[in-house]
N, C-alpha and C positions, 0 to 999 in steps of 0.2 A: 252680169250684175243682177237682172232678175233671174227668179226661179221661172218655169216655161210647163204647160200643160197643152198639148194638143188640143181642142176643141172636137167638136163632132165634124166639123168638115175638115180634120185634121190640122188646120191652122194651127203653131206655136202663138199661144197668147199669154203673156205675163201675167201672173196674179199674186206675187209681193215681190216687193224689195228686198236683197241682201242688208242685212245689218251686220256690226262689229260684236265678235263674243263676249258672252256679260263677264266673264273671266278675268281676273286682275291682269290689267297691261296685254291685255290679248285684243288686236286690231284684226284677226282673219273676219272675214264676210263670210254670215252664214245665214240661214234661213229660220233657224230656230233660235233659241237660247244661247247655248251652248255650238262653239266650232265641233266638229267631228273629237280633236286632239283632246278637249277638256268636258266634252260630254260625261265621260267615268269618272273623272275624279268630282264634278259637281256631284253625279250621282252618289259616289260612295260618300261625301261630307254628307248629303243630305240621309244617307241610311244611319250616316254613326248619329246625325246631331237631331233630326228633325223628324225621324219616326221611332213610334214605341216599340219596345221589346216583345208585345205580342206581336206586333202588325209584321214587326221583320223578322222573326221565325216563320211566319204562314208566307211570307214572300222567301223565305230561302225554301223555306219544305220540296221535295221529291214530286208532291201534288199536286201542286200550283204550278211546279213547274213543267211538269207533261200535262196539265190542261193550257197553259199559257201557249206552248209548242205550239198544239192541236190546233187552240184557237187561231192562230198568226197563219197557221198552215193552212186551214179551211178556209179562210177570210186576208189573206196578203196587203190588200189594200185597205185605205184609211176605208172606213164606214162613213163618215162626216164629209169629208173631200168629195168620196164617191157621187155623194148625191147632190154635191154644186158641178157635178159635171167633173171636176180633179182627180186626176190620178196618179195618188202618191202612198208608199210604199210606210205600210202600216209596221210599227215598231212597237207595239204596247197592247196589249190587252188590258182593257178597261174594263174595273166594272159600272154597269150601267147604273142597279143601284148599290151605294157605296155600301160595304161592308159595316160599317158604324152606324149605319141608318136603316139597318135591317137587311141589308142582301144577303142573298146566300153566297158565301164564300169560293165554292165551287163544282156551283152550275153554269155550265155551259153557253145559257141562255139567259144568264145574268152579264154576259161578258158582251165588249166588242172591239175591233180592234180600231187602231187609232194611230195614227204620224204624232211626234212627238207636239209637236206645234196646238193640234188637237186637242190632247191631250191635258199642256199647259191649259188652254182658256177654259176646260171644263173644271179643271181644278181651282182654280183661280172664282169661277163662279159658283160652285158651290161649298168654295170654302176648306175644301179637305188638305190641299196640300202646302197652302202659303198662310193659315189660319187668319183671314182676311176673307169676307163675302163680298162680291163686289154686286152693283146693278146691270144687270143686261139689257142693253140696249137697243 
């Protein structure tokens, strides 16, 4: 039922609960948003409805996508997890700052990698992917 991270004296210790997928009529227990089975099809609604026509040509491009690789290769693990101690298995290269607020697209050293879970709360607090800011608390 929970997710399990080893600790430094290698204990298993819990740090969230499974929930049900936000998916219509979908009850599997999952850890993130999205179960495994409906992760891609959220993703593909959200490229046709919820991102612009620049943004999802630099997300499909050849470029992005051999630095995205590199970065995930270099860096496997979430960056954020890493340093509460969690070791969970990075799915996203982030950038750190967002390309609409001035980052550069594709540098390196603008990226980092990130578990999907991650990823949701940093979008969700600055705003870029649910177009809602919220307060960090």
């Amino acid at each position: 039922m929970y997710n399990v991270y080893k600790d430094k004296q290698g204990d298993e210790m819990p740090y969230k609960p499974k929930k049900p997928c936000n998916y219509h009529n979908c009850n599997k227990l999952t850890a993130n948003q999205f179960c495994e089975e409906h992760k891609k099809a959220a993703e593909k609604a959200y490229n046709q409805n919820g991102r612009d026509k620049e943004s999802q040509s630099f997300y499909n491009s050849a470029a992005w996508k051999k630095l995205r690789n590199i970065k995930l290769c270099l860096d496997p693990l979430c960056e954020e997890c890493y340093k509460k101690d969690i070791l969970s298995k990075a799915t996203v290269a982030d950038h750190i700052v967002p390309i609409k607020q001035g980052g550069v697209a594709l540098d390196i050293n603008n990226l980092q990698s990130l578990c999907d879970s991650c990823r949701s709360r940093k979008s969700i607090t600055e705003g870029s992917r649910f177009n809602s800011k919220r307060k960090k608390y």
